[in-house]
N, C-alpha and C positions, 0 to 999 in steps of 0.2 A: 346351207339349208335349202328351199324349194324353186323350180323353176316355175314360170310365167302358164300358168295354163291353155288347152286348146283351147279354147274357147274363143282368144283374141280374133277375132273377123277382120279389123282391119286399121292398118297401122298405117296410120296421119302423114307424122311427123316422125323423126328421130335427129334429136341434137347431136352437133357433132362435138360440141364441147360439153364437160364434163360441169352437171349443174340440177336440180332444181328443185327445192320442196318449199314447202308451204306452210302457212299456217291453218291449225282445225278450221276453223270457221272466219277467213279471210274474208274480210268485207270490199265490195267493188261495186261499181256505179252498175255494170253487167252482169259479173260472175261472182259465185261464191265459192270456194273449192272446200267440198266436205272430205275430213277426214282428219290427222291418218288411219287407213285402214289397209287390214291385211286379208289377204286372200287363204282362206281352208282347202285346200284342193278335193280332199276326202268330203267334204259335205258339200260342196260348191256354192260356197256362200260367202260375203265381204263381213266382217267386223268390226266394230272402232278397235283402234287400238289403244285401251286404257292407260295403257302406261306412259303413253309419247314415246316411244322410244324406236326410231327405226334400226332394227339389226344387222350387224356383222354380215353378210352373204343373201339376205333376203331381199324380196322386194315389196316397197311400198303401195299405196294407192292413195290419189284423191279424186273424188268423183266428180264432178263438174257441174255446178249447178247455176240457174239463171238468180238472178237475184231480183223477182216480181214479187214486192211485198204483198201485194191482194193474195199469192200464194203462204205470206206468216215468212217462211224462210229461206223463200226462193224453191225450186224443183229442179231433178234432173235432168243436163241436155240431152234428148234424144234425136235432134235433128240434124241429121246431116249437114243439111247447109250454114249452121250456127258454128262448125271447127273447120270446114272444109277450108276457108282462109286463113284459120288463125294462125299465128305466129308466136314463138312463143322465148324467150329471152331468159338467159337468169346471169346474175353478178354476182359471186360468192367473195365475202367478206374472209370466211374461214370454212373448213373443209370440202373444197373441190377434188380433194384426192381421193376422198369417199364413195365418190358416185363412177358407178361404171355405165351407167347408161339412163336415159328419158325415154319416155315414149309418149306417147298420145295415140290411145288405143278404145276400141269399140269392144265393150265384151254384154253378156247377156248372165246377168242373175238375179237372185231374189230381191224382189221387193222389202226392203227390213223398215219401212216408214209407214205410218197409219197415215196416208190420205183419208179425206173426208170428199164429199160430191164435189165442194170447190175445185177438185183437180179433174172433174169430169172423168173420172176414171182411168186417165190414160197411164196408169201406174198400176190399176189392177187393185186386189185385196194384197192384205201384208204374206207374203210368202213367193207372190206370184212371180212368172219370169218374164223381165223387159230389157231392153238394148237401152244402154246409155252410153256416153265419156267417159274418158279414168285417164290421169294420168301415173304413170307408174315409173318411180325408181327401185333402179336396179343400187344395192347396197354393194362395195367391194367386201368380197371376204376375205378378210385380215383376220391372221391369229396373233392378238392382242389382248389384256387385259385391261387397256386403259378405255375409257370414255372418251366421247369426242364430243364435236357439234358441227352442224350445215347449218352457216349462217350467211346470207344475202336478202339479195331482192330479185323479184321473180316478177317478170316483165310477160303481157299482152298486148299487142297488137292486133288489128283483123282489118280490112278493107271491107267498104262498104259495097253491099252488093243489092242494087235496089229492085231488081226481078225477085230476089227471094225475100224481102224487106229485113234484109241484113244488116244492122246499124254500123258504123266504124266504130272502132276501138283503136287509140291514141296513146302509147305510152302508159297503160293500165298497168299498176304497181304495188305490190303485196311481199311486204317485208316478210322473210323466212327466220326462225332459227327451230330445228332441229333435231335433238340430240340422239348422238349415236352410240349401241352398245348393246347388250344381250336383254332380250326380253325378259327372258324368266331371272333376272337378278335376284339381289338379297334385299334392294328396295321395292320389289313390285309387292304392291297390298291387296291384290288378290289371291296368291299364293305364298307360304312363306319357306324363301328360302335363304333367311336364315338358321343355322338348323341349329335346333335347341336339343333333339333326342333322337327324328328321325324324317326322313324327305323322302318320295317317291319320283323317279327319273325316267322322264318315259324316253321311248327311241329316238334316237334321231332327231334331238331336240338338244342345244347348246345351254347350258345350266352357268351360271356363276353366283359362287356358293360361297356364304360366309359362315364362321361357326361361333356361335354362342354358350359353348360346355364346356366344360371341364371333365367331362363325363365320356362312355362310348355313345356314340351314334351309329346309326342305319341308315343306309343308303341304300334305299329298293331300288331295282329296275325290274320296269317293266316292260310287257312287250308290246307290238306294235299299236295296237291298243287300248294299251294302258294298262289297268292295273284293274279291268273286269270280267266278267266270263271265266272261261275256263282255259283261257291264251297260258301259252308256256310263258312262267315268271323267268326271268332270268338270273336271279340271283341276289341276293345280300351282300351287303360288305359292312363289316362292327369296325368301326375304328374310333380310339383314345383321340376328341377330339382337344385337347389339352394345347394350347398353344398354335395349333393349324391356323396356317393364313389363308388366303382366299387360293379357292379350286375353282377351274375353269373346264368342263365334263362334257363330252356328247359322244354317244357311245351308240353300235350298232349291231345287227346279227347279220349283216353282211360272208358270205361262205370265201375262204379260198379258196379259187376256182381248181387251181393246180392241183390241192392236197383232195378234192375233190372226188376229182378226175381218177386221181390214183387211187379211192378208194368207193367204186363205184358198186354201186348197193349198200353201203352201209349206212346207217340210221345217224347221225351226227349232228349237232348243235353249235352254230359260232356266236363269241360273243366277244367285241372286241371295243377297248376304253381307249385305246391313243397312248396309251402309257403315261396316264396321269398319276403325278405323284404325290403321298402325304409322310407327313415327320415322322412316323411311325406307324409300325407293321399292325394291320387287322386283317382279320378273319373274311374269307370270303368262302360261302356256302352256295352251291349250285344245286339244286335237285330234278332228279331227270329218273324214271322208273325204269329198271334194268339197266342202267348205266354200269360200263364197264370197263373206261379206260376216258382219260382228262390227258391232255396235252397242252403247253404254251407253243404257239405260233412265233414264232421268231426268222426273220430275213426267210418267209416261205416254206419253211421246217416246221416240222414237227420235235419238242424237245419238252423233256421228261418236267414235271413243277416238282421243284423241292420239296419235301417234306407234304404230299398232298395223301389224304384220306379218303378213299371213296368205300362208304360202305352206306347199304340198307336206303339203295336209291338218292345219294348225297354224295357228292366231291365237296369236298372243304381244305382251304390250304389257308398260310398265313404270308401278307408281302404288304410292302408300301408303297410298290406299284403295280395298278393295273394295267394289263398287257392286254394279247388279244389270246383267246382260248379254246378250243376245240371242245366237247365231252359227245362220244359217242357210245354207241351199245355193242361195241366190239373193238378188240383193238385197230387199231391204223396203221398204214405206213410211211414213211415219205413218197414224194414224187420224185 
């Protein structure tokens, strides 16, 4: 899923051993480390992340905060000289094969905390933009179904630097655990996907999906977007979820570049699933005005879908697994 955004200004530290998370709200004689939180690149903004759950290929954040209780619950580091020593340690108990990377990094985003005057404004009103700490892991991307955990202890150190009245920091220790797996799950309570009738799938977004019916279900996708305006939907899929075990989904309109090429000027659409499979064959409905020829992608081909319908601006075919698929407003050719 996303990479580290520009914004990073300037990078600390980087461990060279494989390690480090935290707990939301770690309590320390110094530091508090808020979070987890993930990064939106499209609105450049930090978020908790509700669920606990750090994902498959993403990267974490916790943001670094002093812990001066005349401030209620401590406030963000923004002073240079309070990381520039710091050192920073982690012992993992279980999952170090998880993490592909640490950082201790300087980035600049929204203010999402209601200061009051006690902070003397040096945070601004809630929206505004100020430089703080983060530290950020990097998640390994495994294609996996199972669950995991990052469990240790997460170790500070700093030398005392008395020109900038920098205190020491001694063997400072803030037990981790972690757990690792896909956000949009079938236990997240914000969204559900467990699917009783019907679920919405946006791009480019890794889905693990349970099913609760007996019945057909819907699986929208949408486009990059989402599921507003007037963005090209991409498609339906009705499938007998009658006995389906867990789907594991992240799908994208990514172009082949090749078949592209070979057919340049034409009007085309890709949309492509990994070849996830279910027990039985449903319906998948694409709509596209003027459409006038559907193709499956296969090893960079172009090859004919079984039994497919395209009429009255609609392709519709039946299979139980999705592939990846072309629909253009003229026919194609190979490369």
């Amino acid at each position: 899923m996303k990479k580290i955004f520009a914004l990073i200004l300037s990078l600390v530290m980087i461990m060279s051993m494989a390690a480090v998370s935290f707990a939301a709200y770690g309590d320390a004689e110094y530091f508090t480390l808020f979070g987890p939180l993930w990064y939106d690149e499209d609105e450049d903004e930090f978020y908790e992340n509700y669920g606990w759950v750090a994902e498959y290929g993403e990267t974490i954040y916790w943001e670094l905060w002093d812990n001066d209780y005349k401030y209620r619950v401590g406030r963000p580091i923004t002073d240079h000289n309070e990381v520039e020593k710091l050192k920073v340690k982690f012992t993992a108990e279980t999952g170090e094969d998880l993490i592909e990377s640490v950082k201790l990094v300087k980035m600049r985003t929204a203010n999402q905390y209601y200061y009051d005057d006690s902070y003397d404004g040096a945070y601004g009103e809630y929206g505004d933009k100020y430089y703080s700490y983060y530290i950020a892991m990097e998640i390994a991307d495994k294609e996996t179904t199972s669950e995991a955990d990052i469990i240790g202890e997460f170790e500070l150190n700093r030398k005392k630097d008395t020109k900038n009245g920098i205190e020491e920091i001694d063997e400072l220790k803030i037990p981790v655990e972690v757990p690792v797996f896909y956000i949009r799950n079938w236990n997240d309570y914000a969204e559900e996907f467990l699917v009783k009738d019907e679920v919405n799938l946006k791009y480019d977004d890794m889905y693990a999906l349970k099913f609760d019916s007996d019945e057909e279900v819907e699986l929208n996708f949408g486009g990059k977007d989402g599921f507003y305006g007037d963005e090209q939907n991409e498609g339906t899929f009705t499938v007998d979820a009658s006995g389906q075990g867990k789907v594991f989904i992240k799908w994208n309109t990514e172009p082949n570049e090749a078949i592209a090429a070979a057919n340049e000027g034409a009007e085309m659409y890709f949309v492509n699933f990994g070849g996830v499979k279910f027990n039985r064959a449903g319906e998948y409905v694409y709509e596209l005005d003027d459409v006038a020829a559907a193709y499956q992608v296969v090893d960079g081909k172009l090859v004919d879908i079984p039994g497919v319908v395209i009429e009255d601006g609609e392709v519709s075919f039946r299979t139980n697994i999705l592939g990846s698929y072309v629909f253009a407003k003229s026919e194609l050719v190979n490369p």
